[in-house]
C-alpha positions in Angstrom: -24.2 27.1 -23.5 -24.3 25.9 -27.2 -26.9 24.5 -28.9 -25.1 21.2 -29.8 -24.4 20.8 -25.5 -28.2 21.3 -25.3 -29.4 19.0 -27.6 -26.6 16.1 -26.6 -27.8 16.4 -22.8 -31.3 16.3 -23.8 -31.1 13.3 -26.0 -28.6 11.5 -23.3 -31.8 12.2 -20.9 -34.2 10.6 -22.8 -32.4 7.6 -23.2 -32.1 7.3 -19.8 -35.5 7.9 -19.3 -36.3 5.1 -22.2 -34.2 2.5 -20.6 -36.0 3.3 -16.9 -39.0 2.8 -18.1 -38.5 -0.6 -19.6 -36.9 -1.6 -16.4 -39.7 -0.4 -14.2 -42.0 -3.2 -15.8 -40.2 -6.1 -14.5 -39.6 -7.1 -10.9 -35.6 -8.4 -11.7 -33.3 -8.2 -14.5 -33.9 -11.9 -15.2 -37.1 -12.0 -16.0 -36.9 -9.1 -19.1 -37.8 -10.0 -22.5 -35.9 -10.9 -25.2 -36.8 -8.1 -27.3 -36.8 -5.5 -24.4 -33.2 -6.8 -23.2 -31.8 -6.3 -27.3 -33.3 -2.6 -26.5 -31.4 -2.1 -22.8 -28.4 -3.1 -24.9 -29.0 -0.5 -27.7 -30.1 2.2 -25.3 -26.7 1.6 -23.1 -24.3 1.8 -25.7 -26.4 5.0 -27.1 -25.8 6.3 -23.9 -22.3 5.7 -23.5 -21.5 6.8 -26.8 -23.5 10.1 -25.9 -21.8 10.4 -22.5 -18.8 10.5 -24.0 -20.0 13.4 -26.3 -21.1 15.6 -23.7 -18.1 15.6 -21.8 -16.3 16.2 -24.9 -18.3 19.5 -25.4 -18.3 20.5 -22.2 -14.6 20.5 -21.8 -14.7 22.8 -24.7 -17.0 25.1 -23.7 -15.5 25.5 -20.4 -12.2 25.7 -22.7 -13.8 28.4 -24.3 -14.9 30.6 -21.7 -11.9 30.5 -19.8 -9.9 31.2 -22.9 -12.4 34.3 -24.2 -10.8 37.0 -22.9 -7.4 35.8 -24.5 -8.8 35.1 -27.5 -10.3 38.1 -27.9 -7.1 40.0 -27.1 -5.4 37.7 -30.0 -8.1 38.4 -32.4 -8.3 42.6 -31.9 -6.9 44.5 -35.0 -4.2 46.6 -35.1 -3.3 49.5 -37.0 -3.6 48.7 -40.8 -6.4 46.3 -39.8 -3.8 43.1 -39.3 -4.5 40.8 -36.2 -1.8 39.4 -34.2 -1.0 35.9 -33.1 1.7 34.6 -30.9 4.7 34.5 -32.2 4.4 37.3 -34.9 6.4 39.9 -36.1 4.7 43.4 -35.5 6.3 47.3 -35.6 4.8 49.4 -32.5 4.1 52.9 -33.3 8.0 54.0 -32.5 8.9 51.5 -35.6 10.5 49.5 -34.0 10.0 45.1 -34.5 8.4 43.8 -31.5 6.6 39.8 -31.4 4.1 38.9 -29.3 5.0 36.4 -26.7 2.8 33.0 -26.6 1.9 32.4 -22.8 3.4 29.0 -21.5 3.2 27.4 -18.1 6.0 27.0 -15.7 6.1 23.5 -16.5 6.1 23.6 -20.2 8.8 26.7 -20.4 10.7 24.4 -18.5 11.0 21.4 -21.4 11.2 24.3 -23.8 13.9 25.7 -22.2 17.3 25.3 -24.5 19.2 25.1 -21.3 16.9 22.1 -19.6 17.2 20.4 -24.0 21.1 20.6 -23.7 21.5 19.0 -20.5 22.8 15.5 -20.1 22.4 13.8 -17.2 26.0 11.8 -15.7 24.7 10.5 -12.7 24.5 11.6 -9.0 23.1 14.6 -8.0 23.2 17.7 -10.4 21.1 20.5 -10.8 19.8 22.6 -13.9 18.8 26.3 -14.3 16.4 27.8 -16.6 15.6 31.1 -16.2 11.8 33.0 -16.9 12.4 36.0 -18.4 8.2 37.1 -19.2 5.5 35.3 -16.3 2.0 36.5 -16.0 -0.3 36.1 -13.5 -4.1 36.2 -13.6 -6.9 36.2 -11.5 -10.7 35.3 -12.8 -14.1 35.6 -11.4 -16.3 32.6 -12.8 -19.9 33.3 -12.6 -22.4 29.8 -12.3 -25.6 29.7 -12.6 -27.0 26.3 -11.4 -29.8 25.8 -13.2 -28.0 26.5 -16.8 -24.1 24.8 -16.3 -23.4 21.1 -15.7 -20.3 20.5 -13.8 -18.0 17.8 -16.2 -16.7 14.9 -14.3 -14.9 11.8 -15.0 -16.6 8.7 -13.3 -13.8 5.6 -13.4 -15.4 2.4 -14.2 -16.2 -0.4 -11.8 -17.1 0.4 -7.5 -14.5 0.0 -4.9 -16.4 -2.6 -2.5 -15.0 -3.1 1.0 -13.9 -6.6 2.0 -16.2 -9.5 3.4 -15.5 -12.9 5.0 -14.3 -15.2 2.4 -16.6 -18.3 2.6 -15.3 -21.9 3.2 -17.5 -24.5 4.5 -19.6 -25.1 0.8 -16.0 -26.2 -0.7 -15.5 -28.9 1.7 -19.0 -30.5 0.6 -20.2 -32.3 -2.9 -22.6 -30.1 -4.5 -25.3 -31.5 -7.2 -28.4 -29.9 -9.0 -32.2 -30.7 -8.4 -35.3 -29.9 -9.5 -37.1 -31.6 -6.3 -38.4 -29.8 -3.0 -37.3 -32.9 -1.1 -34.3 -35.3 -1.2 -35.0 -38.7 0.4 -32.0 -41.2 1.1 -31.7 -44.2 3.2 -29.3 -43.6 6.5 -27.6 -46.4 8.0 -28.0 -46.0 11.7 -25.9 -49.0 13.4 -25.1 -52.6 11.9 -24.1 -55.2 14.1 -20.6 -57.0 12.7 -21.1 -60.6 13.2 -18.5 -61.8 11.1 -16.2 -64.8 12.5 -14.5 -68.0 11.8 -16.6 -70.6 11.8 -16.2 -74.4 11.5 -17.1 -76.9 8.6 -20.7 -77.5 8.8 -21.4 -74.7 11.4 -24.1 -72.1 11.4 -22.9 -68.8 10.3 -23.3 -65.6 12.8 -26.0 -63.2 11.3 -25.7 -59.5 10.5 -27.8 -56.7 11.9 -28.9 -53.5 9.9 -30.1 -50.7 11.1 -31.1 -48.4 8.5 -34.2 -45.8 8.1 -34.9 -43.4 5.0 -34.6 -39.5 6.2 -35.9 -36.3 3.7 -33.8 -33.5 3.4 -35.3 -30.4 2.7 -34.1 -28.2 -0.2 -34.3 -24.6 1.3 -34.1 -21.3 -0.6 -31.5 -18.5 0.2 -32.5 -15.1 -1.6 -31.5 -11.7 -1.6 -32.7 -8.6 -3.4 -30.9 -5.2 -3.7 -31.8 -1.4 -5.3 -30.1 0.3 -7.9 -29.8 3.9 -8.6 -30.0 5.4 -12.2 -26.0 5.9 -12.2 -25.4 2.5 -11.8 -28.6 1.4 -15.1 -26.8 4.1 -17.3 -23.7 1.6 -17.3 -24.6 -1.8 -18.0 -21.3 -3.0 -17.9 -20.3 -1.8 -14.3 -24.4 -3.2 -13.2 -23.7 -6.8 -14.2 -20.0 -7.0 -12.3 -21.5 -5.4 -9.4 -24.3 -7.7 -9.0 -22.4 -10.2 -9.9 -19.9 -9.2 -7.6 -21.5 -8.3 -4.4 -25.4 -10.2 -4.8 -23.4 -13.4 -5.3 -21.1 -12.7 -2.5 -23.9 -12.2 0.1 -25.6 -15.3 -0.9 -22.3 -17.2 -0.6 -21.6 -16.2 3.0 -25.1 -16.6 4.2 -24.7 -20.4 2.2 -21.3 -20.8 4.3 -23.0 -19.9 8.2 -26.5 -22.0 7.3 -24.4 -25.5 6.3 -22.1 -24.8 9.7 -24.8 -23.7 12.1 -28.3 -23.7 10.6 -30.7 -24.9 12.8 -33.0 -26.6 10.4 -36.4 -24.9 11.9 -37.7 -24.4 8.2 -36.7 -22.4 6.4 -33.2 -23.2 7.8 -30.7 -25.7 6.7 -30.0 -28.3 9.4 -25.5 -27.0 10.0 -23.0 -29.5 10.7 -23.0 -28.2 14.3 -26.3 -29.0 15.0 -26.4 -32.6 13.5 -27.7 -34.8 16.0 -25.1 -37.5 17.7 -22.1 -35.1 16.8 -18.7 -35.6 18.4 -17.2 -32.9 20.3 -13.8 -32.7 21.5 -12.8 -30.6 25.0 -9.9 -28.4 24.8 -9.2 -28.5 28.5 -5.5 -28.3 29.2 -4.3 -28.8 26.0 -2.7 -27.0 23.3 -4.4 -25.9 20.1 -2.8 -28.3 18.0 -3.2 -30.9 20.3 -6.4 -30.9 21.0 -7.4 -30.7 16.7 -5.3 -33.9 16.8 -7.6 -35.4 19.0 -10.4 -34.3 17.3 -9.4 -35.9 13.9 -8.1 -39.1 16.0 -11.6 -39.1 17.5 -13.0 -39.2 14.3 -11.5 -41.7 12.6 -11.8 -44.4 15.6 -15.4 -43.7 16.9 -16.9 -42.5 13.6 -14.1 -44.4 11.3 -13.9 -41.7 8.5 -11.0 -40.1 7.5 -11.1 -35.8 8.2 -10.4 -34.1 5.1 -10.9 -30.4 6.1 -11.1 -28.3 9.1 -12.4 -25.0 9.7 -11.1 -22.5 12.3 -11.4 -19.0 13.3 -8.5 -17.2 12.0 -8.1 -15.9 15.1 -7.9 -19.4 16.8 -5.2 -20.3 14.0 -3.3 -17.0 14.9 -2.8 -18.6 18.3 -1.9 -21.9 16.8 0.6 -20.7 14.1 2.4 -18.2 16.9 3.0 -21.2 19.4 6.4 -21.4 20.9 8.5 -23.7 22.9 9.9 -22.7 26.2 13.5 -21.5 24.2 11.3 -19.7 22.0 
């Protein structure tokens, strides 16, 4: 292994090493200095940049080790002390003009071939022949030793997550920002509606309120997640992930507190568990027709108008594939 392959994985390690240890004296990401987070940034694209050095030089040294035994074939003198190169003229002891064949592949004699180079294609099938006069074959033992060679590799960016539930229920409510533990608003219970015609000089019907002020707790959802040192030796790819994936877990836990939470702190109170709910049986009826009843239901006991609903896909499986009795 050359010196320069040495040197390049020893200094890649120690800025690994440098950018561990400034991680390891904060509990999260967010709450890293300014100074040390203008370092992480300096320390990761030194990395990267050195990253892509090493493989570099590994490719060549594992280039040149496979290649050593050809190039020291290519590089032997000959008589008069000349060395010979592919492609080059040379007279064998008989006298007679020889040249030393360069080695191709199958695939790049093939494009090289004049006979593949003249051909034109003219549509539907047709075939080409090209003919090998010189192939070699070789066989080679590789000796490793695993404490002293690095096998290269190419890591892709980004991670291929697999697939989650896609949240719903938190886009069908408003959504505001608050720096309080507790919101407090006034409910209106019931109101009597005494409104009605009355005559000239009559006493006018009176109103009745029903109203009482309820607190709403603001509750904390959290998650927290390890890292390896893979993932910290590409900032990049970290920051997509988490924001990715962290973001994603918090959404979904978000989307079954607001439907079904059941407000025992530190629980959200869930729509299905809000006292003095409506419900609608299925009984006999059809899927649609029993959603239509539902939203009916609504708007003449509760007088609002529904603007979403949310369904089981599997439930609106059976809904979409409904068929009459001609099919």
């Amino acid at each position: 292994m050359s010196t320069t392959l040495v040197e390049t994985r020893e200094t890649l390690n120690a800025r690994r090493k440098s950018a561990a240890e400034i991680f390891a004296k904060y509990p999260d990401v967010g709450s890293m200095s300014d100074e040390d987070a203008v370092e992480i940034k300096r320390l990761n694209d030194e990395t990267q940049d050195l990253g892509k050095k090493f493989d570099e030089l590994m490719e060549r040294e594992r280039i040149r080790t496979e290649n050593e035994a050809e190039y020291k074939r290519l590089n032997t003198p000959i008589s008069g002390g000349e060395m010979r190169f592919p492609g080059q003229q040379i007279t064998t002891a008989g006298g007679e003009d020889a040249t030393l064949t360069q080695y191709k592949s199958p695939g790049e004699a093939f494009v090289a071939a004049t006979e593949f180079k003249n051909w034109r294609p003219r549509g539907g099938n047709q075939a080409v022949s090209v003919e090998f006069p010189k192939a070699r074959a070789e066989t080679k033992t590789t000796f490793t030793q695993a404490a002293a060679l690095l096998t290269a590799y190419e890591r892709v960016p980004g991670i291929v997550m697999v697939g989650t539930q896609k949240p719903h229920v938190a886009d069908l409510l408003a959504q505001g920002t608050t720096q309080a533990v507790t919101i407090r608003y006034v409910q209106e219970n019931t109101f009597t509606n005494a409104a009605d015609a009355v005559a000239e000089g009559a006493l006018k019907p009176e109103a009745v309120f029903d109203t009482k002020e309820v607190d709403a707790p603001v509750r904390k959802i959290a998650v927290t997640a390890r890292v390896t040192d893979e993932l910290f030796a590409d900032y990049a790819m970290l920051r997509d992930y988490i924001n990715n994936r962290l973001d994603n877990m918090l959404e979904l836990r978000e989307d079954v507190e607001l439907l079904s939470g059941t407000g025992a702190a530190p629980h959200i109170l869930g729509l299905l568990n809000v006292s003095g709910i409506q419900t609608q049986a299925r009984g006999s009826d059809p899927g649609p027709d029993a959603v239509y009843k539902a939203m009916v239901k609504v708007m003449t006991v509760g007088y609002f108008d529904p603007d979403g609903i949310v369904m089981n896909p599997l439930n609106w499986q059976a809904i979409r594939l409904l068929t009459t009795t001609t099919g």
